[in-house]
N, C-alpha and C positions, 0 to 999 in steps of 0.2 A: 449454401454459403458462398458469397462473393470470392474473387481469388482473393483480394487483398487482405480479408478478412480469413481467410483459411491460411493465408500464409503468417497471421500475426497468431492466430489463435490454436492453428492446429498439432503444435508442439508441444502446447501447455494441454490440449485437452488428452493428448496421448499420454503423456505423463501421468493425469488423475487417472485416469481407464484402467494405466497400469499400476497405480499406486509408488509413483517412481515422486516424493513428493515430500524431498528431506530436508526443505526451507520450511515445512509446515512445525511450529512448536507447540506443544501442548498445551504448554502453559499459559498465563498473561504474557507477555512481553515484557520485561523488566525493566528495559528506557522509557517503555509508555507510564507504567508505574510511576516512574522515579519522575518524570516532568510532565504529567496527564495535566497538573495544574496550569504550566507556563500555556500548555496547547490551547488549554481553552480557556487563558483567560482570568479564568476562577468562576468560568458559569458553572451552574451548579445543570443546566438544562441546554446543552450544546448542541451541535446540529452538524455532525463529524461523519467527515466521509473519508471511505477506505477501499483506495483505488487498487483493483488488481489482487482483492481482499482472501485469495483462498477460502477454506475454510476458520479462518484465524478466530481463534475464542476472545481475542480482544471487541470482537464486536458484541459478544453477550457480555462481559464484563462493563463497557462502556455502558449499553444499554441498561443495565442491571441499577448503574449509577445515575439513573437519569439524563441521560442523553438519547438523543435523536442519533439513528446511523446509518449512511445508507452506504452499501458494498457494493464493489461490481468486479464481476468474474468473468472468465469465459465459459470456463468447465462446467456444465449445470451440475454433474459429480459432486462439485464440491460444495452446490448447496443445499443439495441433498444430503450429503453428511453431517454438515453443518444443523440444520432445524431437526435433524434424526439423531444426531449424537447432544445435543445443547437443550433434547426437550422440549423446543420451540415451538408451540403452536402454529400453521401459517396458510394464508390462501395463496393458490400459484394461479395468475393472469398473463396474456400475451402480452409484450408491450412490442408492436410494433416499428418504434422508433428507432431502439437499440436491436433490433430485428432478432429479437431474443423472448425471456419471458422474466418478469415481479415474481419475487418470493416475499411477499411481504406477512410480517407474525401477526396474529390476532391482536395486538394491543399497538401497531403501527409505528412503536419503537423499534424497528427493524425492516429495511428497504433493500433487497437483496438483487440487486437487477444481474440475472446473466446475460449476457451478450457481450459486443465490443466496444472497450472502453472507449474509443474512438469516433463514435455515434451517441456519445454521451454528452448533454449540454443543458445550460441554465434553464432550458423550458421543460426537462423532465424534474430537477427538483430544488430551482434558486440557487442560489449560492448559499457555501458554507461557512459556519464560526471557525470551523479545524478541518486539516487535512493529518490524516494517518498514513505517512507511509512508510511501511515496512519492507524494503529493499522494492521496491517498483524500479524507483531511478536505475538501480543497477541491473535492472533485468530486459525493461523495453531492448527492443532492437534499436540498431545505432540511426537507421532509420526514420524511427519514428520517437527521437527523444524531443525534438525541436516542439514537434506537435504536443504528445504528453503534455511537456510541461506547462503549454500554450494552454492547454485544456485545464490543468490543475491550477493556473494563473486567473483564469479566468472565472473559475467554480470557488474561490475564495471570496470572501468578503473584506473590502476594504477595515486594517487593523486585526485581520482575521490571522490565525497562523497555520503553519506545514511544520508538522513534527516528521521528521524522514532519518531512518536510519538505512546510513550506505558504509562502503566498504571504500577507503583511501588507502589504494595499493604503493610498497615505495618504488615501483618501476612501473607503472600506472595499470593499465586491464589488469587482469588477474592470467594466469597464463598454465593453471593448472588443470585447464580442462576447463572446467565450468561456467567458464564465462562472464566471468565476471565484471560490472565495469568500474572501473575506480573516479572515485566523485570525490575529488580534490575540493577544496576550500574554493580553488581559481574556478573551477570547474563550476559549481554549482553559484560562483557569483557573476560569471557569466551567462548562465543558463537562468536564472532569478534575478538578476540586478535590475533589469530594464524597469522592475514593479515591484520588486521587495530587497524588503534588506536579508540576511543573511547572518547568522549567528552560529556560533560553535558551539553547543552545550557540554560535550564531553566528547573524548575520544580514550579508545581502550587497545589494545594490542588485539588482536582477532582469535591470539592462541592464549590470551588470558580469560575470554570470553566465555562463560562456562556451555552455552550451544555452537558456537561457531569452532571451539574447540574442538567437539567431538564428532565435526562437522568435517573434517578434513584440514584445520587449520593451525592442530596442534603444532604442527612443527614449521608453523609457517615464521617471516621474520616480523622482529619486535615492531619494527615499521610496520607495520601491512595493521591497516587501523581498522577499526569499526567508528565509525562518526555521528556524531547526533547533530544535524543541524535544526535548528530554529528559523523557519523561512516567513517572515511577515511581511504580509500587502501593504504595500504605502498607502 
């Protein structure tokens, strides 16, 4: 493993090794639920990718509904859990590019690439209808957010959208430990404005939240938001 590559990835793979890994939900995700429609559109056969995707069951749920989906992780841990716990049929190939290896399922509704997201680009799989992200923004290092985004800007399809749920702290990072980054409104229409516009779908208190609650954030303040932005390619 490269340094640069060991220094982005080797925190997140120690965390699955240890099972230290309490962003992961069980369930559906309840924002993707509640606005799966706006993300893609209203196709009925999307083509959604889900950057930094954990084990997350929203990609067998997507897929379930007739979508194309393709993940990318670091941890191969987690997708191993993922096609072992989800039932998934799947062939595992090297893919050389992302200097990682394809977990792709028998029915090719499911594209699991582990390696760095970073080495990721429109010649392993075009551009997408939707972007799923589920706290990515606030996790990248400070580092490497300019890039990320430049990557998820680019892996979009014009008219295409970014469903992204972040955390808008009212004294900004998060300062509890954890790390958190707060992705202000200003914040992400800076970081997106240059090629998309930027929408507010919903915001909820963090200790109203029924996972982020029990997450460490019950007692946090009423400001301290969960955000849903809507991010479309012009």
């Amino acid at each position: 493993m490269a340094k640069a590559e060991e220094e982005r990835l080797g925190e997140w793979i120690e965390a699955w090794d240890s099972d230290q890994v309490g962003w992961h939900m069980s369930g559906v995700n309840h924002y993707l639920k509640e606005f799966l429609d706006v993300m893609v559109a209203g196709k009925k056969d999307a083509k959604v990718l889900v950057p930094l995707c954990g084990k997350t069951v929203d990609m067998k749920w997507l897929a379930d509904l007739g979508h194309t989906v393709v993940g990318i992780e670091g941890a191969e841990k987690a997708a191993k859990e993922f096609f072992t716990e989800q039932n998934v049929p799947v062939n595992i190939e090297q893919c050389d590019a992302i200097q990682g290896k394809l977990y792709r399922s028998a029915d090719n509704k499911i594209r699991f690439y582990v390696g760095d997201f970073f080495y990721f680009n429109e010649n392993l799989e075009g551009q997408f209808d939707a972007v799923w992200d589920r706290g990515s923004l606030i996790a990248v290092d400070e580092k490497d957010l300019v890039s990320y985004v430049s990557i998820i800007k680019s892996l979009l399809k014009t008219g295409g959208h970014c469903l992204a749920e972040v955390f808008d702290f009212d004294k900004g990072d998060n300062q509890n430990g954890e790390g958190h980054r707060s992705v202000s409104m200003d914040l992400a229409q800076k970081l997106f404005g240059d090629e998309c516009s930027v929408k507010l779908l919903k915001t909820v208190a963090a200790r109203d939240d029924a996972f982020y609650s029990k997450a460490g954030f019950a007692d946090s303040s009423d400001r301290d938001k969960v955000n849903i932005y809507l991010i479309s390619k012009n």
